[in-house]
N, C-alpha and C positions, 0 to 999 in steps of 0.2 A: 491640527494646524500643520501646513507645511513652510519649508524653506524648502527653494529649489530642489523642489521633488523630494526634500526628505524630511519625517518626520519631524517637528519641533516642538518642544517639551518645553512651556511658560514656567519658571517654576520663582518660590519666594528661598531664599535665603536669609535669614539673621535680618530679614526686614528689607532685603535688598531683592532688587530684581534679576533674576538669572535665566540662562536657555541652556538648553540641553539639545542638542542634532544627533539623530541616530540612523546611521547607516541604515543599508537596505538588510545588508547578507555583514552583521557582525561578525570581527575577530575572537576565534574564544578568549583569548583573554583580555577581551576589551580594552584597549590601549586608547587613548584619546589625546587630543587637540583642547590648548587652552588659547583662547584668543585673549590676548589680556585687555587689548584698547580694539574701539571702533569696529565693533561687531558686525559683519558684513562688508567692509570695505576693500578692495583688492583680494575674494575669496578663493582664488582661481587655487590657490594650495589646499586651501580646504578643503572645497569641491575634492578633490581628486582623491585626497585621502579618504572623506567620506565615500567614497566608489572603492576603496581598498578595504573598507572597513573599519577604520577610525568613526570613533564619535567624536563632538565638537560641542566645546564647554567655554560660555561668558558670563560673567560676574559682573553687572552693575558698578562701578568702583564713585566715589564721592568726588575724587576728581583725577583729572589726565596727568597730573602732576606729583600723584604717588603719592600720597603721606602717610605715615606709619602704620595707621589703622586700614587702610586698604591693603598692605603686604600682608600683614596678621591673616586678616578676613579672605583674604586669597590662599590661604594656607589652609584654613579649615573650610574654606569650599574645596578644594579637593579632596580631603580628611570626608566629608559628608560626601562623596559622589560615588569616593569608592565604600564607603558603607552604604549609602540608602540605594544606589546604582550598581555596583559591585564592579563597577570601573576601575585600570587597574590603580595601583597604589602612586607608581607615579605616573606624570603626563609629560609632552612636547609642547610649552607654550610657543605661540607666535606671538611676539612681538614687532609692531610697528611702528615708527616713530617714537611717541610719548610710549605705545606699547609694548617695545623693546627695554626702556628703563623700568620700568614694570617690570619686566622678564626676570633682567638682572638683580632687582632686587629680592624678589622672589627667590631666585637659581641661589645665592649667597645668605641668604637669612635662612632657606627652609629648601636643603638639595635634598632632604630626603623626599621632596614630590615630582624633583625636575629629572628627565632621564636625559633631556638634551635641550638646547633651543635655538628656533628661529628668528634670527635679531636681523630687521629692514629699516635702515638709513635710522639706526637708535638715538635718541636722545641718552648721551652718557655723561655729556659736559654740559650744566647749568647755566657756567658763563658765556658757554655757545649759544645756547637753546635751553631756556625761554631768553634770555639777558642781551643776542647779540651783541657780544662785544669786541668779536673778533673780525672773522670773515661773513657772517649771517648776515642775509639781506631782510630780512621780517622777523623780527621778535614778538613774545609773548609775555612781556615782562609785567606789566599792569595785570594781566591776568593769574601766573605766577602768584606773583605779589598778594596778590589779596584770595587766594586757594590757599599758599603755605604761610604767610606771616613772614618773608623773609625777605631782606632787602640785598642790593647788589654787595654792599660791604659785609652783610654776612657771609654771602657767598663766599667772595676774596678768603675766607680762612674757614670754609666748610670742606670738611673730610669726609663727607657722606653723600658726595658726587656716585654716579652710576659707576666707571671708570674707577672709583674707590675703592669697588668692590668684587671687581674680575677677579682679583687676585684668591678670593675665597672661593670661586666657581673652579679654577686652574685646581685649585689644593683639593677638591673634590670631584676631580675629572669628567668634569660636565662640559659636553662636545657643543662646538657653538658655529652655525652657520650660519655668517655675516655677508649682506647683499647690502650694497649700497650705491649709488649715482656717484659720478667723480666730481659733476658739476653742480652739485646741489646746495642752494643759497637758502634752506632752513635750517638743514643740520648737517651742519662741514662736515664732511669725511673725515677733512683733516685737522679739524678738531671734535671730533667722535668717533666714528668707528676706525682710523687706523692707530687709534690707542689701544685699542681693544686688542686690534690685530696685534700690532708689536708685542703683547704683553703674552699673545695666545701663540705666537708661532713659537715652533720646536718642540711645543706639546703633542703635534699628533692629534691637536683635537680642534683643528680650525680648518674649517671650509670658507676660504672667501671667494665673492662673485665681485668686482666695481664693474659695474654698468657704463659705459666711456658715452660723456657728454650728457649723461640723465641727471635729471634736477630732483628733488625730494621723492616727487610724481614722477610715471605711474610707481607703486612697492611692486613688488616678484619680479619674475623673469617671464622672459614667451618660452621660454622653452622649458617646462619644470625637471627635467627629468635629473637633474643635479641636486637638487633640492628632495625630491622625491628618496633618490638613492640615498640622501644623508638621513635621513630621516629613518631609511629600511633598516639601515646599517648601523645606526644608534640606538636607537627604539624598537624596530618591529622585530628584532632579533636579540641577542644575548646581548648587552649592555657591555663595550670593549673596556679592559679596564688598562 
């Protein structure tokens, strides 16, 4: 089976369903692409690095809103790809939207798999997205709600926001390059990702792109080659410490 012209590998995990994309002309040390959410969606980064030789690696998750057993089982899908695949040990997830608090969760519970990551317009603040209750013009909160078991008052005094957890990605110098729209009424910038940002500058380890006047829609850039370079220069080389 293919995906855009590259080989795709159906494969079963822990009862979950997973893919595997593999370059035409692989890197020897097979370095790879974890797409966390919405597999196929905005893949114009992937693509590319699959032409560089990256492979490209999705996990089925239970839901878009993360809950514990999908970070776990995210950790030993990579633990299994570099044994049964020999993929390397760690990977570059993309994170998109919900796919970005994934990222995060991931990058802070289990850095020994993340080498870097690409975080686009992230879901970091709960009470932003799913909850709107700030500047968000569409919520997901009914959906939310009955994925996690948790209500808006929980929220109010939850310490296990995305944004909770940058702090443990910084302590383990995990490079983070954040893209996001300046106008976008699903997940504020400014209440998501320029938290992230304030929290990441002076590290030396924050790439950011705002998009001026972009809404949620379209993720990535027209122009990758920023993105491309972060990724050479995090990943497909010596890891900056």
């Amino acid at each position: 089976m293919e995906w855009n012209g590259f080989e795709r590998l159906d494969l079963q995990f822990e009862g979950r369903e997973a893919i595997l994309i593999c370059p035409r002309e692989p890197r020897a040390d097979k370095k790879w692409l974890l797409k966390t959410e919405y597999f196929g969606a905005f893949p114009a980064f992937e693509l590319g690095m699959l032409e560089r030789g990256y492979y490209l690696a999705h996990m089925k998750n239970i839901s878009r809103w993360c809950p514990r057993e999908d970070t776990d089982a995210r950790a030993r899908f990579c633990a299994w790809l570099s044994a049964e695949y020999g993929l390397a040990p760690q990977c570059l997830p993309v994170g998109m939207s919900c796919g970005g608090m994934q990222a995060v969760y991931l990058a802070a519970e289990y850095p020994e798999y993340v080498a870097a990551v690409y975080l686009d317009a992230p879901v970091l603040n709960l009470l932003s997205c799913p909850c709107a209750l700030g500047e968000a013009e569409h919520g997901f909160y009914e959906e939310f709600q009955r994925h996690m078991g948790m209500t808006v008052s929980d929220l109010l005094n939850y310490r296990n926001h995305p944004i909770d957890r940058v702090e443990e990605m910084i302590q383990n110098r995990i490079p983070v390059f954040l893209c996001c729209g300046d106008r976008d009424k699903t997940v504020p910038y400014s209440e998501n990702g320029r938290h992230l940002a304030e929290k990441y500058r002076g590290t030396g380890l924050l790439t950011e792109i705002l998009k001026p006047g972009c809404d949620h829609h379209p993720h990535s850039l027209e122009d990758l080659t920023p993105l491309y370079y972060f990724a050479e220069k995090y990943y497909g080389g010596e890891k900056i410490k």
